[in-house]
Structure formats: structure tokens, C-alpha cells
C-alpha positions as CSV (number, residue, x, y, z in Angstrom):
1,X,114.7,94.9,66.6
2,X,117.8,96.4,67.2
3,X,119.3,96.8,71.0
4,X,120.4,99.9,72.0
5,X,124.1,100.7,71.4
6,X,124.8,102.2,75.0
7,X,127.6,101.7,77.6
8,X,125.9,101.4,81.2
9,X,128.5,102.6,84.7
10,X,127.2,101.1,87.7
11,X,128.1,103.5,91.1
12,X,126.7,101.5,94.0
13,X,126.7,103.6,96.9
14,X,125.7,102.3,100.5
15,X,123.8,105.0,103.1
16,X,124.7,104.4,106.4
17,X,123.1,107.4,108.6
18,X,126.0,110.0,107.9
19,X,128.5,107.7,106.1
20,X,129.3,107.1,102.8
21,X,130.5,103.9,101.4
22,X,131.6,103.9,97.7
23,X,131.4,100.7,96.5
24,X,132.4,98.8,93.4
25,X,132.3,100.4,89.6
26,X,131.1,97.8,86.8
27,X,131.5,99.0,83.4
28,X,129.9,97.2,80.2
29,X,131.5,96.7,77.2
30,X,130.7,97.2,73.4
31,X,128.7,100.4,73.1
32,X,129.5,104.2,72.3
33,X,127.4,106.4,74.5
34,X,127.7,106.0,78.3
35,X,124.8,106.4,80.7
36,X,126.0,106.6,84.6
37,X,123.3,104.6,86.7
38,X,124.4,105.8,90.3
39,X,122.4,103.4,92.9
40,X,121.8,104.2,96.4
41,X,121.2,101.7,99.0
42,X,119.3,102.5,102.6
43,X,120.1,99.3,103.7
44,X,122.8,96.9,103.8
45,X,121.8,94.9,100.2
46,X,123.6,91.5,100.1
47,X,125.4,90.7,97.0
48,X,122.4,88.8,94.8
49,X,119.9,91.3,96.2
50,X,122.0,93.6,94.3
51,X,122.1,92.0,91.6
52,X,118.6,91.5,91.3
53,X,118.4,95.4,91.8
54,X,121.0,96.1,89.2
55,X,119.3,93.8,86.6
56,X,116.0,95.6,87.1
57,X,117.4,98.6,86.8
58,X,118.8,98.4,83.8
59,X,116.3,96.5,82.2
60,X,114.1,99.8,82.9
61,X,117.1,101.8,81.6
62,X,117.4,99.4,78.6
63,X,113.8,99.6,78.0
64,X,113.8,103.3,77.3
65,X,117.0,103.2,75.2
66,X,115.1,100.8,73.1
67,X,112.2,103.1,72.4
68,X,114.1,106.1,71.9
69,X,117.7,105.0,70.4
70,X,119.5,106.4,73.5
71,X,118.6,106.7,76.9
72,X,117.4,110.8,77.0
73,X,119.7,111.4,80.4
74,X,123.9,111.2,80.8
75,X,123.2,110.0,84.4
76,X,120.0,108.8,86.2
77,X,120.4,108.0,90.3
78,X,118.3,105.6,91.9
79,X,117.8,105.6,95.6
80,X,116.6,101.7,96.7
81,X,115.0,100.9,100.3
82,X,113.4,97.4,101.1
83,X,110.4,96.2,102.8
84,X,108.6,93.1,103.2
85,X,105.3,92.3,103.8
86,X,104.4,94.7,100.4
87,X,101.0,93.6,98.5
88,X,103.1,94.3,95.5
89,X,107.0,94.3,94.5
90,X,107.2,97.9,94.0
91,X,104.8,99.8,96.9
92,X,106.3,103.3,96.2
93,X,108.1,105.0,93.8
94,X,109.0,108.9,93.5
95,X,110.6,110.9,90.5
96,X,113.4,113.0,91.8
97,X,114.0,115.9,89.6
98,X,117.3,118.4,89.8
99,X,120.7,117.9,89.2
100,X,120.9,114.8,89.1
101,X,117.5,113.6,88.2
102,X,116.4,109.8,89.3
103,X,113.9,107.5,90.9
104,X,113.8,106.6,94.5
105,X,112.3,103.3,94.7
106,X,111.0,101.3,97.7
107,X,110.9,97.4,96.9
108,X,110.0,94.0,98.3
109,X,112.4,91.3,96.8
110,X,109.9,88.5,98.1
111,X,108.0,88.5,95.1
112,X,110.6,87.1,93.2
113,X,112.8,88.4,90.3
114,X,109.9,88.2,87.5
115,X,107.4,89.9,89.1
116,X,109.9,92.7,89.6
117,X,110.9,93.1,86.4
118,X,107.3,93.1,84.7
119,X,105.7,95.2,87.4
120,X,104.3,98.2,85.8
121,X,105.6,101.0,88.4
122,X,109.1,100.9,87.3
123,X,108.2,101.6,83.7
124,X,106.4,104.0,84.6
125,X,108.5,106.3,86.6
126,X,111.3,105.8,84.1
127,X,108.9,107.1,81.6
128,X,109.3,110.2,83.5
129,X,112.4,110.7,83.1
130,X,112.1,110.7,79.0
131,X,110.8,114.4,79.0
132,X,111.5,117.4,81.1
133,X,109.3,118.1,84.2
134,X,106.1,120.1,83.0
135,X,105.2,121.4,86.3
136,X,102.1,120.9,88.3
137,X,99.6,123.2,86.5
138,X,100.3,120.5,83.5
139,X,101.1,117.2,85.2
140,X,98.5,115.3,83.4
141,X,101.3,115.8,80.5
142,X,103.7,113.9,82.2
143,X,100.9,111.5,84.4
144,X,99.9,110.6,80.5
145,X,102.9,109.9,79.6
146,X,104.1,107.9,82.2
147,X,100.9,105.9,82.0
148,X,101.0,105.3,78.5
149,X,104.3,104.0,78.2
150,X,105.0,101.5,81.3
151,X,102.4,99.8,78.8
152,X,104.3,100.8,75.7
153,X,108.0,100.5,77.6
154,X,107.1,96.7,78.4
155,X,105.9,95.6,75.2
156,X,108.9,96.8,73.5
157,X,111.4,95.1,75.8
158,X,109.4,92.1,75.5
159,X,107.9,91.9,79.6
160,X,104.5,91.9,78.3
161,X,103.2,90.7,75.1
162,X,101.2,93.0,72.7
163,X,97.8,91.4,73.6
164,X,98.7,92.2,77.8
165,X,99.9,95.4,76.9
166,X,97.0,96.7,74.5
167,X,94.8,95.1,77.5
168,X,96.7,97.0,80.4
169,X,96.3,100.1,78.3
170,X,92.3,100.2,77.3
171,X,91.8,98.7,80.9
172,X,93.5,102.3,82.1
173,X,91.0,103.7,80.0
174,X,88.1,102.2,81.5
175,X,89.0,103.3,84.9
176,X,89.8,106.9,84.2
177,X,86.2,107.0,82.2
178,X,84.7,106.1,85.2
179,X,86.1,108.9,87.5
180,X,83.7,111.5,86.3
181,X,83.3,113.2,89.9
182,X,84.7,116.0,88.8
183,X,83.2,116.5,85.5
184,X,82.5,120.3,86.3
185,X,86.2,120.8,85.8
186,X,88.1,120.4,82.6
187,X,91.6,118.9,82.4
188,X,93.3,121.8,82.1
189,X,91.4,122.9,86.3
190,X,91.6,119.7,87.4
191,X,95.4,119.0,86.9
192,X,96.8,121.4,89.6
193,X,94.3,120.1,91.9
194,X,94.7,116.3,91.2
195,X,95.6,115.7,95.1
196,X,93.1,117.7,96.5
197,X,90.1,116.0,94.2
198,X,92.0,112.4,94.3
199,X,91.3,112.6,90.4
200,X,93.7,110.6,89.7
201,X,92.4,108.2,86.9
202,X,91.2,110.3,84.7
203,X,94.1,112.8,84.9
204,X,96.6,110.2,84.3
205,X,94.6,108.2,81.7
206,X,92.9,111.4,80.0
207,X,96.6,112.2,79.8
208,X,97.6,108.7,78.2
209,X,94.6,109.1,75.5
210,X,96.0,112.4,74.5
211,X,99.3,110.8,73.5
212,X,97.6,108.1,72.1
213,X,95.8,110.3,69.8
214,X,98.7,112.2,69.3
215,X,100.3,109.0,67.9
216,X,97.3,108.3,65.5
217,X,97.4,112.0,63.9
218,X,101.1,111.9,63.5
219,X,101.2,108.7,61.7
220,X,98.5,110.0,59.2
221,X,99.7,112.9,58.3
222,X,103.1,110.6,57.5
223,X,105.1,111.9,60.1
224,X,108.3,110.3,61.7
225,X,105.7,110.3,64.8
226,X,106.2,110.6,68.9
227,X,109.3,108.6,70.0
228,X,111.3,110.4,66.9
229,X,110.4,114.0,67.9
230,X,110.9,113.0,71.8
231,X,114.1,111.7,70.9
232,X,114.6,114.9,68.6
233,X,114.0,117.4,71.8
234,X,116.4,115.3,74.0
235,X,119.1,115.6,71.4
236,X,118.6,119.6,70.6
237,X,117.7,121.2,74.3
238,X,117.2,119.0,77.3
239,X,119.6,119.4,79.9
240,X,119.4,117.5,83.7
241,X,116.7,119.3,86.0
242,X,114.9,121.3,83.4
243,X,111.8,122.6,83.8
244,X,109.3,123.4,80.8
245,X,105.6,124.6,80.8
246,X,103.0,122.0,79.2
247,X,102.6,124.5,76.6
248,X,106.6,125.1,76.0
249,X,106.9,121.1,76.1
250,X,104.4,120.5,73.3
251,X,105.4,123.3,71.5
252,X,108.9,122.0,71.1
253,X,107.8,118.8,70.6
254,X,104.9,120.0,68.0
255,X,107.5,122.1,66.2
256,X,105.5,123.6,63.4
257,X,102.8,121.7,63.6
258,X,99.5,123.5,64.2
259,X,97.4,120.2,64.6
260,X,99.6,119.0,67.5
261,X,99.4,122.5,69.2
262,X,95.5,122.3,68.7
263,X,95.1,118.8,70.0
264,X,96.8,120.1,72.8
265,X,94.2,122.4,73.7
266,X,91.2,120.5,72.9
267,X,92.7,117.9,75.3
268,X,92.7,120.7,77.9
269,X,89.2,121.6,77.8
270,X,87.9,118.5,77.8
271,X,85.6,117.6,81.1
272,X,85.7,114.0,81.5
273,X,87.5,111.2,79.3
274,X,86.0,109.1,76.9
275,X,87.2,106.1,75.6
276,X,89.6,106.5,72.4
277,X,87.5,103.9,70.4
278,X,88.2,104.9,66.8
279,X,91.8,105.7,68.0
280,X,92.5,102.3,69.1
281,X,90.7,101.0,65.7
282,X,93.7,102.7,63.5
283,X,95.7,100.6,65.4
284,X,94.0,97.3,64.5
285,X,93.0,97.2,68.3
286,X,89.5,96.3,68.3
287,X,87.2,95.5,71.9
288,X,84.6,92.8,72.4
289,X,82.6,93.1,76.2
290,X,86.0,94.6,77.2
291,X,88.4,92.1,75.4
292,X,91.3,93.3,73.4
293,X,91.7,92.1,70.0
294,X,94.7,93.0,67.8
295,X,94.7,92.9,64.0
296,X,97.8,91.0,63.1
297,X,97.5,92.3,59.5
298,X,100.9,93.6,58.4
299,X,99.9,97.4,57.9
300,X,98.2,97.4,61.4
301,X,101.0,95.6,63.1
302,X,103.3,98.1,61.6
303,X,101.8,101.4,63.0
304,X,101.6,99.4,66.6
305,X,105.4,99.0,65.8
306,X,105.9,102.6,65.4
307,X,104.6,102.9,69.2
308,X,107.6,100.9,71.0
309,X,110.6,102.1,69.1
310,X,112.1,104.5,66.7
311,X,111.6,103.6,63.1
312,X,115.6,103.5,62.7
313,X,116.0,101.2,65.4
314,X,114.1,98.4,63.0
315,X,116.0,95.2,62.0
């Protein structure tokens, strides 16, 4: 698989109450587009904790120029705080949406450089960043999203194998089948009020089947499928801070396509999530008492490979 041709500026930026350090400017060589990573410390960040930082955060940059060809964004800032004591590398994470849209990130360097790289937070907030901001009535959209690539993100840059990462997925599934509290409400009412219900499994995960599915019904119909027409609406109309409706996002992304639109809406109604059995099957991924098995059969392994990166990014 081809890596993606990119040129990465590194702005490292120390926050000292009101003052502002600029600090040094690294710039890679032997690419053609330029992405500006602009990182924000809150702490003083000696110089291989910054380099640990920096080679995280590009890897998560990397790992969505990869998928996509090009990384969707001109410039992405991250905003970095430590902590120890965390259970986990990455405790919290938040999108930041506007101008300059990034990730603010709090971390705990204890747990070494692997598990920072491989833990499953970064992916997904950087999946975030690869569409617009649907807004809150449709945030199961970009929950979904999000959920389903930090699996699909770290398969393709090799941080989990296929087997972990078909596991991590279907295990998602399993939880958000089990939060059925709110079955009363479909997915289309329960979104806005995902805070208020603490529905969060089956919002995000409903929302990860529903690109999932997407996927399945592209590829059959012999379509280019989801990364291509992603990478397609970056390209033609995204701009930094946009904000789209579920229903203008999916209609962009649908183009003409009546199916998508109407899988769309199906998604919407639906009142509780049920596992995407058949769907995983088209993709040679098959379950025994909650095991993941892959079919390594060439046609199988090829639509899986349509999941992690564009077609044209193929060796």
C-alpha cells in the first residue's frame, strides 16, 4: 500500500498562563501537499516527551492520509496536557471545531510509547475531523463514524492487525445491542438526547453499523465506495469549521444515489441496534461464541481492503 504523498509543518507552541512561546518549525521533506499540525503544550514538555507527542500525532495524521489519499484539513491544532496516575494513556479527548479545527488531548506518557500509539481514542477523534460537524440533532453520524474508523484507521496503518480490528469492531456491536433502555426512542430521538439518556453505546455503535452497511451496499452495486466519496466531498466543498445537517452530509456524500439517502432514513427510525450479522458475512467476517473469524479468500480480503484505503492508493 502506498504512503501518503504529504508534507507535515510542525508549530509547537508552549502555554504559559498569558504568554506565548513560539517554538521550533520542523518541516518534512519529499511530498507535494502540506498539512500544518500546530501543537499546543499546557505544560512545560521536555524534549523526548515531545517527541513522543509529535510521533503520535502524526502517526494519527498519517493514518487518515492513508485512508483517504490526503489528509481532508490544510491545518489541524492539537492542544496536549499531561497527567499521571490515568487508567489509560489517553483519559480525555475533545474535538474542537471552528477556524481552526483540532483535537485537545489530555495524555499520560507512563504507559509507554506503544500503548499510545495503538490506543483507540486518538483514532477516533481524528476520525472526526474527516467530515464536517453534523450537529447534535445528528451526532450518531459523526459518533458512527468516529467509532467505526479508530477500528478501520488502525488496521490500515498497521497498529492493529485485521483479526484485532474486526474483533474491536463486532465487540462495539455487542455493547451497543445491549443498551436497549431506551428502546421507546428511535435513533433519529435519541441522538439529541444522548447525554441526558447516557445512551451512548448504541448511538455511537448503531451509528458505526450504519456505515458499515453503507460500505456493503456501495460495494455491490460496484461503486468506488465510502473513503472515495468522503475524499470526493473534502476535495469539492469542505472548508475549516463547516457545519452541515445529517441530512445535507449524506446527501452530498450520497450524491444521486437514492439507496444511500434511504438507508439513511431507515437507520433513523430504527429503535434499538441489532447486530450487522449478514453485513459482516459479505466481508468474510464470520462469529463463533463471539470469536471473529476472517475469510482470507482473495475476493473477501479484497472488499475488507476497500475499507482502510482508497482503491488508488493500492500498490
Amino acid at each position: 500500500m502506498k504512503k501518503p504523498n504529504q508534507q507535515f509543518r510542525f508549530i509547537r507552541t508552549l502555554l504559559l498562563s498569558s504568554a506565548l512561546l513560539i517554538g521550533l518549525l520542523i518541516q518534512s521533506a519529499l511530498a507535494n501537499d502540506k498539512v500544518q499540525i500546530d501543537i499546543r503544550y499546557q505544560q512545560a514538555t521536555s524534549t523526548a516527551e515531545q517527541q513522543q507527542i509529535e510521533q503520535w500525532l502524526q502517526g494519527l495524521v498519517d493514518s487518515v492520509a492513508h485512508a483517504l489519499g490526503r489528509f481532508p484539513l490544510d491545518r489541524v491544532q492539537f492542544t496536549v496536557s499531561k497527567t499521571t496516575g490515568a487508567r489509560e494513556p489517553i483519559p480525555w479527548a475533545e474535538i474542537k471545531r471552528g477556524r481552526v479545527e483540532g483535537i485537545r488531548f489530555t495524555v499520560d506518557l507512563r504507559h509507554g510509547e506503544k500503548a499510545l500509539q495503538t490506543n483507540w481514542t486518538g483514532y477516533h477523534e481524528i476520525a472526526h475531523l474527516m467530515i464536517p460537524y453534523p450537529g447534535y440533532q445528528d451526532i450518531w453520524l459523526s459518533e458512527g463514524l468516529a467509532s467505526y474508523y479508530q477500528q478501520m484507521l488502525r488496521i490500515g496503518s498497521g497498529q492493529l492487525s485485521e483479526q484485532q480490528g474486526w474483533q474491536a469492531l463486532y465487540n462495539g456491536f455487542v455493547r451497543g445491542s445491549k443498551d436497549n433502555r431506551n428502546d421507546h426512542l428511535s435513533l433519529q430521538r435519541l441522538s439529541p438526547k444522548l447525554h441526558q439518556t447516557r445512551s451512548f453505546m448504541r448511538v455511537y455503535w448503531s451509528g458505526a453499523a450504519f456505515y458499515l452497511e453503507l460500505e456493503a451496499l456501495l460495494q455491490q452495486q460496484g461503486d468506488a465506495g465510502l473513503l472515495r466519496r468522503i475524499r470526493a466531498y473534502n476535495d469539492c466543498c469542505r472548508y475549516s469549521g463547516m457545519r452541515v445537517s445529517g441530512e445535507q452530509l449524506i446527501k452530498a456524500i450520497a450524491a444521486d444515489r437514492d439507496d444511500v439517502k434511504a438507508l439513511y432514513r431507515d437507520h433513523q427510525q430504527r429503535r434499538r441496534l441489532n447486530l450487522p450479522i449478514k453485513t459482516l458475512a459479505y466481508f468474510g467476517v464470520t462469529i463463533n461464541d463471539g470469536k471473529v473469524s476472517l475469510n482470507k479468500d482473495e475476493e473477501y480480503r479484497m472488499r475488507r481492503q476497500r475499507l482502510y484505503q482508497i482503491e488508488s492508493q493500492w500498490e
